[in-house]
GUZAPA-323537 format. One record per atom (N, C-alpha, C, O): x, y, z. Coordinates in steps of 0.05 Angstrom, whole numbers, plus 5000, padded with zeros to 4 digits. Layout:
<pts>
XYZ;...
</pts>
This chain:
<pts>
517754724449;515854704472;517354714498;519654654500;515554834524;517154844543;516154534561;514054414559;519054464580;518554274588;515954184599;515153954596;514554384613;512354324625;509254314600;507054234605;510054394578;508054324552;508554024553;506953864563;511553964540;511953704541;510853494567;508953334564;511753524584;511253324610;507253344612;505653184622;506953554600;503753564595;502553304574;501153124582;503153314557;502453154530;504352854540;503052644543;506052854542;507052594554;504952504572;502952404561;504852534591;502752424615;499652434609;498252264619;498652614593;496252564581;495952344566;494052194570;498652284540;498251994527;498351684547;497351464542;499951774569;500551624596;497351474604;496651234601;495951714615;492951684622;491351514595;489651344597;492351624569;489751524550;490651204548;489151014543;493951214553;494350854550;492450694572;491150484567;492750844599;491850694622;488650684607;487650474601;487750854603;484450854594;483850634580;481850504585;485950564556;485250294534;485850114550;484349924543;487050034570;487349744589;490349674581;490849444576;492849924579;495149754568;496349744593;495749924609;497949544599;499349564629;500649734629;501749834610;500649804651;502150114667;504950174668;505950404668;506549884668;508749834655;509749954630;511450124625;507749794614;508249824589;507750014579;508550014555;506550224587;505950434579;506550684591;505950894580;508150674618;510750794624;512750874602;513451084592;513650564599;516250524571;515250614544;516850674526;512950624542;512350774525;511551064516;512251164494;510351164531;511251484547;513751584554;514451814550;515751324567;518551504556;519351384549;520951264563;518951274518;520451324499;520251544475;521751634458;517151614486;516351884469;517352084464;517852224445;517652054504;519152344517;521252374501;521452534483;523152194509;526052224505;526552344470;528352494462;523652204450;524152284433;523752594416;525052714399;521152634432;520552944434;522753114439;523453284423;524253064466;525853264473;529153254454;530653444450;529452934445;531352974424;531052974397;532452874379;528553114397;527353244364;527752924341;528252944317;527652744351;527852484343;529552314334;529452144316;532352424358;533952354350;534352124370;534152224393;535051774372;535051554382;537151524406;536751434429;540351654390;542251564409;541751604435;541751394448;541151834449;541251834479;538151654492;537751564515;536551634472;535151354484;535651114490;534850994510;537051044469;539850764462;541250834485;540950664503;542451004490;545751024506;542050994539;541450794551;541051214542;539051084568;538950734576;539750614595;537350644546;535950394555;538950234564;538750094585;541250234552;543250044551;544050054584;545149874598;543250284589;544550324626;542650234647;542850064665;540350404639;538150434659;537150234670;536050254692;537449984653;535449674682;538749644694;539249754715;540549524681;541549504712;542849754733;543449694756;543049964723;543550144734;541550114758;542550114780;538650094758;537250034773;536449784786;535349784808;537049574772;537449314792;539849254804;540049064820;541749384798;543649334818;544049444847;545949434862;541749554847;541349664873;540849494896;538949344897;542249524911;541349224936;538949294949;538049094961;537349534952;535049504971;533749384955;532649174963;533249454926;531549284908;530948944909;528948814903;533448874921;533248574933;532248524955;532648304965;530848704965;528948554986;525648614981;523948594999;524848714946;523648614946;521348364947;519148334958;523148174930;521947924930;522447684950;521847444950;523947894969;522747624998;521247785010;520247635027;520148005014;517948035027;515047895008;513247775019;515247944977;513347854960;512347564975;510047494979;515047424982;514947164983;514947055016;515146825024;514647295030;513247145060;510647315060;509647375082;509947365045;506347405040;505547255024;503147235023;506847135010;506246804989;505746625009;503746485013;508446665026;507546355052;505746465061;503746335054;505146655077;502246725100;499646715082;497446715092;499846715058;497446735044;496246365037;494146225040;498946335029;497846005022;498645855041;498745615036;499645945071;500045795093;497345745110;497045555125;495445945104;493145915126;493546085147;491746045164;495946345158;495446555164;493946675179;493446715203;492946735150;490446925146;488146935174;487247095190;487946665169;484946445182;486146515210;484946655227;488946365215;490146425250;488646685261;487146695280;489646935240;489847155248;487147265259;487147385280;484147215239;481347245239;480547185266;479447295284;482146865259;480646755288;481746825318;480446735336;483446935322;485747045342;483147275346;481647225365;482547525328;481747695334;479647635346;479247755367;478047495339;474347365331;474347305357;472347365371;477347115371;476347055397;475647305426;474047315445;477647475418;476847615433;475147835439;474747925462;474347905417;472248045405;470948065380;470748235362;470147825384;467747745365;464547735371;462747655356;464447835394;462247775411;461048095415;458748135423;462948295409;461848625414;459948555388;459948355373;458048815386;457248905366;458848995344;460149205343;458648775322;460448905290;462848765308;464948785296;463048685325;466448465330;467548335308;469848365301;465648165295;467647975273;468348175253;470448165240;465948415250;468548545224;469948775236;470048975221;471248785264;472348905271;475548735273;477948815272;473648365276;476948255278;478748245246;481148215241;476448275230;477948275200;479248495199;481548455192;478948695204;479948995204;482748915215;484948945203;482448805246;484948655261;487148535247;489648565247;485148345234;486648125220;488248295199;490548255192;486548475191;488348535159;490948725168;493148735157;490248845188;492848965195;495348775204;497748815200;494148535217;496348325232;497548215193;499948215188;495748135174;497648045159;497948195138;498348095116;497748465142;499148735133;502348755138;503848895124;502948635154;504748585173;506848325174;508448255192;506348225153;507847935147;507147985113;508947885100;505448095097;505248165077;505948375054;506748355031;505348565069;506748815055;504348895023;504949105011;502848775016;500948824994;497748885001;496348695005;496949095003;494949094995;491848954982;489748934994;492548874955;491148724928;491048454951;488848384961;493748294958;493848074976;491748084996;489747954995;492448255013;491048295044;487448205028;485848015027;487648465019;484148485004;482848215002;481048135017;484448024974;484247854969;484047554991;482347374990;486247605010;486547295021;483747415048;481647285047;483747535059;481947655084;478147685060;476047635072;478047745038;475447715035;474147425030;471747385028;476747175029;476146915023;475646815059;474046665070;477746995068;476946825095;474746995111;473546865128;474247275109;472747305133;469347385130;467547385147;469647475092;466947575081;464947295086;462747375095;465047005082;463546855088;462846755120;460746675130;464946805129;464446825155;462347095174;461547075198;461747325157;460847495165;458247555149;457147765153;457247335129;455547315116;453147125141;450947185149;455246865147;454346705168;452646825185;450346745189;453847055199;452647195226;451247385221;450447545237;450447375183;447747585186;448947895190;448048065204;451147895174;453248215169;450848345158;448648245155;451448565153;449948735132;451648685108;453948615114;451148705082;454048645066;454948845057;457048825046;453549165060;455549325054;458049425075;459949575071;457249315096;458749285116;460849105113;463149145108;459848925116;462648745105;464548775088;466948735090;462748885064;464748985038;466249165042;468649155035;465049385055;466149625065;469049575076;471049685066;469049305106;471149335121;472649275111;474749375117;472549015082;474548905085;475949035058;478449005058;475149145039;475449345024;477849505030;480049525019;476449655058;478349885065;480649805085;482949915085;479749585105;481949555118;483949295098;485949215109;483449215078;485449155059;488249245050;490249135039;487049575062;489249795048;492049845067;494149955061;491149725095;493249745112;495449485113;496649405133;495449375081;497349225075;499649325069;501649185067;499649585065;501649735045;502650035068;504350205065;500249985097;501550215110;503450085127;505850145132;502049895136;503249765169;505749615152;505049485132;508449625157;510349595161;511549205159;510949035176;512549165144;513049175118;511949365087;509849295076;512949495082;510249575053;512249595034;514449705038;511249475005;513249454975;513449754971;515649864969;510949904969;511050234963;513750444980;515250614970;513650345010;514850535029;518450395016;520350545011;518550075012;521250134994;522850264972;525150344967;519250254958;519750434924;520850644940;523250654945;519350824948;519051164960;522651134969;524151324965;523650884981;525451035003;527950884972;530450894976;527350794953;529350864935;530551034923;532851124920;527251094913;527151384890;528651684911;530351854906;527651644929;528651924944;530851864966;531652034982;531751594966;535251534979;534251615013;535751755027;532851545018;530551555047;532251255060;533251055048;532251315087;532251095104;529150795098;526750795103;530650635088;528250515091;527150315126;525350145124;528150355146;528850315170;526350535177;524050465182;527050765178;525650935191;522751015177;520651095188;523250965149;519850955137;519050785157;517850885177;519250635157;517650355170;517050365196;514750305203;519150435214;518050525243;515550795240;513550825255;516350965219;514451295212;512151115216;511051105238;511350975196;508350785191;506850695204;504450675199;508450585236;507350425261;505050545270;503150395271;504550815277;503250935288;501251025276;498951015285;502051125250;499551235230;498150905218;495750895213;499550735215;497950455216;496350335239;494550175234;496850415261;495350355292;492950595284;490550535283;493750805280;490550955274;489750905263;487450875271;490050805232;488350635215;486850505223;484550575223;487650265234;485950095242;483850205260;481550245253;484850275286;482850415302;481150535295;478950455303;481150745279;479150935259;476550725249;474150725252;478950495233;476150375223;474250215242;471850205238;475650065267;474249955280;471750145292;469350085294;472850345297;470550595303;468250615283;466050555290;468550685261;466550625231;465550395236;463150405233;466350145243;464749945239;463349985264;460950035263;464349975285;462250045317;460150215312;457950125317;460050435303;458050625294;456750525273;454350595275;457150385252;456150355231;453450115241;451150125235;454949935257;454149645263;451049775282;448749705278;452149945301;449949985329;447350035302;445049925303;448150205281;446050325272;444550045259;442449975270;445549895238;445449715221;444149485233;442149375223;445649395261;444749135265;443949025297;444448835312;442449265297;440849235321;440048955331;440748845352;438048835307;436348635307;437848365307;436648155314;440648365300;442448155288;444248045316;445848195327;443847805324;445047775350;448247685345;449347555327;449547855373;452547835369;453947555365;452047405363;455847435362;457247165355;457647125387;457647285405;458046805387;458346765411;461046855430;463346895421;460246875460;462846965472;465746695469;465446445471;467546785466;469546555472;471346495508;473046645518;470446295518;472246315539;475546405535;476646485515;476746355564;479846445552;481646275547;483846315537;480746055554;481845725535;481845845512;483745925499;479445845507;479145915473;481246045464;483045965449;480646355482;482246565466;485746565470;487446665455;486146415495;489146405492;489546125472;491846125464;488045925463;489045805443;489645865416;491345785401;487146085411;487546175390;489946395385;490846435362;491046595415;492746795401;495346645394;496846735377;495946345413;498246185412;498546185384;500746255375;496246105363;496746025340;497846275327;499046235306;497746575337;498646735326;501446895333;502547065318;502446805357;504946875369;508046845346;510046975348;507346625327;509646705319;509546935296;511447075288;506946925287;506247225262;507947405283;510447415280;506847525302;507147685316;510547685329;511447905336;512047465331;515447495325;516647565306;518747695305;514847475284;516347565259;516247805253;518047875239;514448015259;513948215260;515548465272;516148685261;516148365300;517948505323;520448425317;522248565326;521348115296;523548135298;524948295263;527248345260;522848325243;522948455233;524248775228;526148855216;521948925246;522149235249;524649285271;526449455265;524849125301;526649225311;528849115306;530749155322;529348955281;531348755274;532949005252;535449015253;531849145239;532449365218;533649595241;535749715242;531249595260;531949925269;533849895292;534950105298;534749635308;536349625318;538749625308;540349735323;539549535289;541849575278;542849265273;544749245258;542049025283;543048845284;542448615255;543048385252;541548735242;540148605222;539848835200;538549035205;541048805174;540048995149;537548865134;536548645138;537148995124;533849065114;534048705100;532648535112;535248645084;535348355063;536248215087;534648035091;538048205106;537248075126;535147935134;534547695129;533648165150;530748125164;528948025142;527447835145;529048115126;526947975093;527847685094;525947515094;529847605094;530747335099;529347115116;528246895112;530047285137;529247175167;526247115167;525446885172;524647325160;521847375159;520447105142;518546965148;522147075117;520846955089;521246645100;519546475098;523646635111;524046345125;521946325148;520346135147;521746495166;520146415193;517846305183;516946085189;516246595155;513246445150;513846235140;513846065158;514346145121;515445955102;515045625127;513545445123;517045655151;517345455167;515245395182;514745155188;513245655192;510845675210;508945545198;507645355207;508745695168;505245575150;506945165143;505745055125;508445055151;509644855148;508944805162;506644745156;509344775190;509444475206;506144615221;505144495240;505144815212;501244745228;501144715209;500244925200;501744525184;499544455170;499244575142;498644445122;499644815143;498245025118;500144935092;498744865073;502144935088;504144975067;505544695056;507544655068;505044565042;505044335025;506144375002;506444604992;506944094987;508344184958;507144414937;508444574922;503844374940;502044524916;502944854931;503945044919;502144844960;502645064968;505645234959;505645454948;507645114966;510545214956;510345304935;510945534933;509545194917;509645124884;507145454871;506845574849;506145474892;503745674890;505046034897;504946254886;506245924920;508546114931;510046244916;509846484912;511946064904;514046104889;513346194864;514346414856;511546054850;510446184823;509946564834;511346764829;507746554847;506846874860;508446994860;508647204848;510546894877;513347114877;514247184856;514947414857;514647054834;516447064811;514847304796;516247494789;511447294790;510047364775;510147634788;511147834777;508947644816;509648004826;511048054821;510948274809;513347964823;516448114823;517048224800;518548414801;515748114768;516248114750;515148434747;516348634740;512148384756;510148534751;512148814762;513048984747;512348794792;513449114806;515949224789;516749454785;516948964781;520749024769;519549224740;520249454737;517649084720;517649174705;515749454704;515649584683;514549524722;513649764734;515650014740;515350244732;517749914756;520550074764;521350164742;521450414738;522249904716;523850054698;522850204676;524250314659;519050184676;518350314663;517550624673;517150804657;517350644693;516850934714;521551104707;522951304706;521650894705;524751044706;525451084681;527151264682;524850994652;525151184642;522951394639;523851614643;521551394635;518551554640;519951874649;520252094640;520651714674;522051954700;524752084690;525552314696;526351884670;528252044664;528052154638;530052274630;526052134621;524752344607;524652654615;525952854609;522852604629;521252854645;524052974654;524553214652;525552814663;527253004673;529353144653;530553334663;529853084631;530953144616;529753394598;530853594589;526753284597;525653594588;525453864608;524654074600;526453804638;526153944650;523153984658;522854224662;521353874662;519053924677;518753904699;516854044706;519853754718;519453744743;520653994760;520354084783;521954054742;523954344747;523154604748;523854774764;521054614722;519854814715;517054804737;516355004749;516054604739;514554534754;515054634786;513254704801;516254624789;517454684826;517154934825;515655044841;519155144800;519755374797;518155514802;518155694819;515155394778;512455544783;510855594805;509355784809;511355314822;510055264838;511155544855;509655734860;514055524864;515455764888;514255994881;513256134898;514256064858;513556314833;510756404836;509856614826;508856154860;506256234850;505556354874;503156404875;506856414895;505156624920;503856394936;503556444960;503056144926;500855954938;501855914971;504255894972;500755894992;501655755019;502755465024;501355275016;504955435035;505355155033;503754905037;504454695028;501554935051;499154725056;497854725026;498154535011;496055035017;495455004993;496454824972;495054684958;499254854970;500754654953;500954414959;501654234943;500254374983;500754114998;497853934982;497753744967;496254084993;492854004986;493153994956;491553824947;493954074945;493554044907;495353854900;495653814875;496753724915;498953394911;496453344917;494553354901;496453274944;494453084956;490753024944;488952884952;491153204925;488353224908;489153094882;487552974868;491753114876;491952904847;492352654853;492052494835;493152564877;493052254878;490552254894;491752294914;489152254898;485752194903;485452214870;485351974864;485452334849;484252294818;485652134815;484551914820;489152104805;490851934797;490351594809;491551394799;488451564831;488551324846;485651144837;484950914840;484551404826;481851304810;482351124790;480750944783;485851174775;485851034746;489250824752;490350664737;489950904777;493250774776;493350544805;492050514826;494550464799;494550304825;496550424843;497650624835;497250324870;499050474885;502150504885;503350694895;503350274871;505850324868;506550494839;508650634837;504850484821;505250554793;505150904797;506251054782;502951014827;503351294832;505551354852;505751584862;506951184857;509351264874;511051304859;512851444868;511251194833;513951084814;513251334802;515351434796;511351494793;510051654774;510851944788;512152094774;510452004810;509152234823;511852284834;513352394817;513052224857;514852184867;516752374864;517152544882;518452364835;520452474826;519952764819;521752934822;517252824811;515452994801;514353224829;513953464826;513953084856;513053164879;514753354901;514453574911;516853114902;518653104920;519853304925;519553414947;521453404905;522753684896;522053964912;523254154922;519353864906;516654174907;515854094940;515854304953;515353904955;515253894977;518153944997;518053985021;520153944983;522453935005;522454245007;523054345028;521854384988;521754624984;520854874987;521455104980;518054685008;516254755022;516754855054;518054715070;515655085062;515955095090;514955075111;514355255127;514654815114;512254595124;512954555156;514754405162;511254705179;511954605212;514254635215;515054545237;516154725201;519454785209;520554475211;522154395228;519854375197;521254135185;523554195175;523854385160;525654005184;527953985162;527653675137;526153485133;529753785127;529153595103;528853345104;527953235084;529653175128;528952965128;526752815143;525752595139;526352985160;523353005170;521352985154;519552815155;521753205137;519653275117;518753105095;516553105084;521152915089;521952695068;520152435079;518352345064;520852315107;518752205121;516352275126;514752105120;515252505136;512352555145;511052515108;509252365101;512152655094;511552735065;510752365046;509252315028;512352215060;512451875045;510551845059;508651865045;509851795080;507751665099;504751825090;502751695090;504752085083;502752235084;501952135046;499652145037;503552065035;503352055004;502951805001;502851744977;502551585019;502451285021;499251305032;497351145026;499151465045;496051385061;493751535035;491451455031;495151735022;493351854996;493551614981;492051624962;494651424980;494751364958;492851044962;492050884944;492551034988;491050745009;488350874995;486450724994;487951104986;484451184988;483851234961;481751324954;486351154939;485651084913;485450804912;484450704891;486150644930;485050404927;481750254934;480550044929;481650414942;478050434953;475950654932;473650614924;477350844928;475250974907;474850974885;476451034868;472350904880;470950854855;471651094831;472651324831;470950944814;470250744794;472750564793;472050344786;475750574797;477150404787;478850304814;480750144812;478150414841;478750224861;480450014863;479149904880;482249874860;482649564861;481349384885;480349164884;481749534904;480549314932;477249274907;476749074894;475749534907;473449434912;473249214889;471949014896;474349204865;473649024842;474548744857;473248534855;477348784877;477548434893;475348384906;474348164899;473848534927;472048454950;469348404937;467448304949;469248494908;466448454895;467148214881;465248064874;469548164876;469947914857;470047704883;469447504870;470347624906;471047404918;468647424948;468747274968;466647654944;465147704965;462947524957;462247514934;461847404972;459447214958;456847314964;455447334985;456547384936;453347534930;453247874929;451147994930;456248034925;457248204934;456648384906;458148304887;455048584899;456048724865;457448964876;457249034900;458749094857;459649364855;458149644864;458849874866;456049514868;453849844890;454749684907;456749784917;454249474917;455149404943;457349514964;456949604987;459149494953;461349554959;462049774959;462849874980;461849944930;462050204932;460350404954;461150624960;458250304962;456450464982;457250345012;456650445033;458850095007;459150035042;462250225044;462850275067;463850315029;466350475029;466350725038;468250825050;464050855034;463151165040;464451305073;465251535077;464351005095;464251145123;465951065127;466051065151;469050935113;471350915117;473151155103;475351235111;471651275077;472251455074;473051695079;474851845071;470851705099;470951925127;472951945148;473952145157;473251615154;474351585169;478651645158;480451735172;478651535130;480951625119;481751885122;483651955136;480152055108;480352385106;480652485129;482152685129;479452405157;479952505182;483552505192;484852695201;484552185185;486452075196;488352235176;489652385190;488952265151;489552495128;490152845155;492152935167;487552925154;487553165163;490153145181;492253255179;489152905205;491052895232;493952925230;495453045246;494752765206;497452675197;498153025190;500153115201;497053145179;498253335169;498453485186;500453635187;496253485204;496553765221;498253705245;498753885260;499653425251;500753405272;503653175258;503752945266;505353255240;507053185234;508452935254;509652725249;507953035272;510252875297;508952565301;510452375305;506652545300;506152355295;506252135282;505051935289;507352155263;509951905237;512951995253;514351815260;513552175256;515652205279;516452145299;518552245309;515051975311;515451925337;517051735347;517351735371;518451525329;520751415328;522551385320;523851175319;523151705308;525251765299;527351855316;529551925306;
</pts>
């Protein structure tokens, strides 16, 4: 069989595991172990001589060590009370427009997008704090569902993100400069959606009177409560990109600041720590054992030569480099239906990358292209987290939304949708824009 038969039937059994409910992990490692065995007609040793190298070959990697302090200063902001600062910071100052309070969740999720780095998190801690609060004021609830659904997803754009570390492993990428790439295409995010909700709201909730105005007592009390999120943040990104601080550094710095902040207002107590620390351990386990099952998987495939043959065909096929561009960007919209977002970075990646550098994309050079291409493959992959049937936000915001089902949600998602695919288009057609602090 030729590699690309193989890498066919591998990844099909890949999909039918995910179909039965086996973890994605585990069924990586099991997919390549197939591989490896297919392509060595069933013979064990070079699987043996793989597994004996391959985890620490890959944990001994030092960026890999800053996963689990970012895990773990979104443990503190989550079980510190955060979240709530952040809501209410926004709420004060515009909570009072039309669709304001779910414009400040939108706010909010980007501010602890931003001390969090997860997604599933964001979703989760922002639909406990802001969906009852927006139930209060007589939301519409597919609106609510909608916002907090989608702006959930800018856990994983705005800077910190676990994904933009994977990406800047697998392809030996600055992880410094992913992260500044993100700033901007994360500032449109949000904006985009606050626009969807303003339009959505004028139509929706005419009849529904706005929340009250806050004086600026108010509102400067409340952003105080959020000034140090917002150090940790600045001292984060320009802490990396200045040079004065390496990446496990600033993860340090960050994990301590929240850690000390959700402490002394109050939020973070023994149960809290104890809640923290467990979380951390369990993600970490979860992403680690994700990594080493995507790597052998990946070093299957590569051994049968499919990603190879794959590129070849691709150069081979006359297609325009956008065309090719658009037929990636169409398998993670399907792939996002059934995978979660790091499991299609770990998956795709190795498989992509190749065929995009190879591309003759805006007169990009290769490392340009490597950045605009991560950022552009991170935001495809924010809109498998929102689309149905297997979504993850929406199954969180329906599970912790009160009174919330699955039409719910799925029908309040539709005009963020729009709003994604637009911000998609932009990214592509104007590269320079994830560029701009490079």
């Amino acid at each position: 069989m030729s590699g690309l038969e193989i890498g066919a039937i591998v990844l099909a059994v890949l999909m039918i595991m995910l179909g039965l409910r086996i973890h994605v992990g585990v069924g990586m490692l099991l997919a390549g172990v197939g591989c490896y065995l297919i392509v060595n007609e069933g013979d064990t040793n070079a699987l043996l001589f793989t597994l004996n190298n391959l985890v620490y070959a890959r944990f001994s990697s030092y960026d890999l060590a800053v996963i689990p302090l970012f895990v773990l200063m979104g443990q503190f902001a989550i079980h510190g009370g955060l979240s709530r600062a952040l809501f209410r910071a926004a709420a004060a100052f515009i909570g009072h427009w039309r669709g304001g309070l779910a414009m400040s969740a939108a706010g909010a999720c980007a501010g602890f997008g931003a001390i969090c780095g997860s997604s599933l998190a964001t979703a989760t801690t922002m639909s406990q704090v802001a969906m009852p609060e927006l139930a209060r004021h007589h939301y519409d609830k597919r609106l609510a569902a909608g916002t907090v659904a989608a702006a959930g997803t800018l856990g994983i754009l705005i800077p910190p993100s676990v994904p933009l570390i994977i990406y800047a492993v697998l392809t030996q990428e600055s992880i410094a400069k992913l992260f500044m790439a993100a700033v901007v295409p994360g500032v449109i995010a949000m904006l985009g959606y606050m626009v969807v909700i303003r339009l959505v709201a004028t139509r929706t909730m005419r009849d529904v009177p706005p929340a009250p105005r806050h004086d600026w007592r108010e509102r400067l009390d409340a952003l105080w409560e959020v000034v140090p999120v917002i150090l940790i943040f600045v001292v984060i990104i320009f802490g990396i990109y200045g040079g004065w601080a390496n990446l496990t550094e600033a993860a340090s710095i960050g994990a301590a600041a929240c850690g000390g902040y959700a402490f002394l207002r109050g939020g973070m107590r023994r149960a809290g720590l104890y809640r923290s620390l467990l979380g951390t351990a369990e993600a970490t386990a979860m992403i680690y054992l994700v990594v080493v099952g995507a790597d052998l998987l990946n070093s299957g495939l590569a051994l049968s030569q499919m990603p190879a043959e794959l590129a070849d065909w691709v150069m081979g096929s006359g297609l325009a480099p956008l065309s090719v561009l658009l037929c990636i960007l169409v398998i993670y919209l399907l792939l996002g239906c059934v995978m979660d977002s790091l499991s299609m970075i770990l998956l795709t990646i190795p498989i992509f990358y190749p065929i995009v550098l190879g591309l003759d994309l805006f007169g990009l050079d290769s490392t340009g292209k490597s950045i605009w291409f991560g950022i552009i493959a991170l935001m495809v992959v924010e809109i498998g987290l929102i689309t149905p049937p297997m979504g993850m936000n929406l199954f969180i915001v329906q599970k912790y939304g009160p009174g919330t089902t699955m039409g719910t949600v799925s029908r309040g998602i539709v005009p963020f949708l729009f709003a994604d695919t637009l911000r998609i288009g932009l990214l592509v057609a104007i590269p320079t824009l994830s560029l701009l602090f490079l």
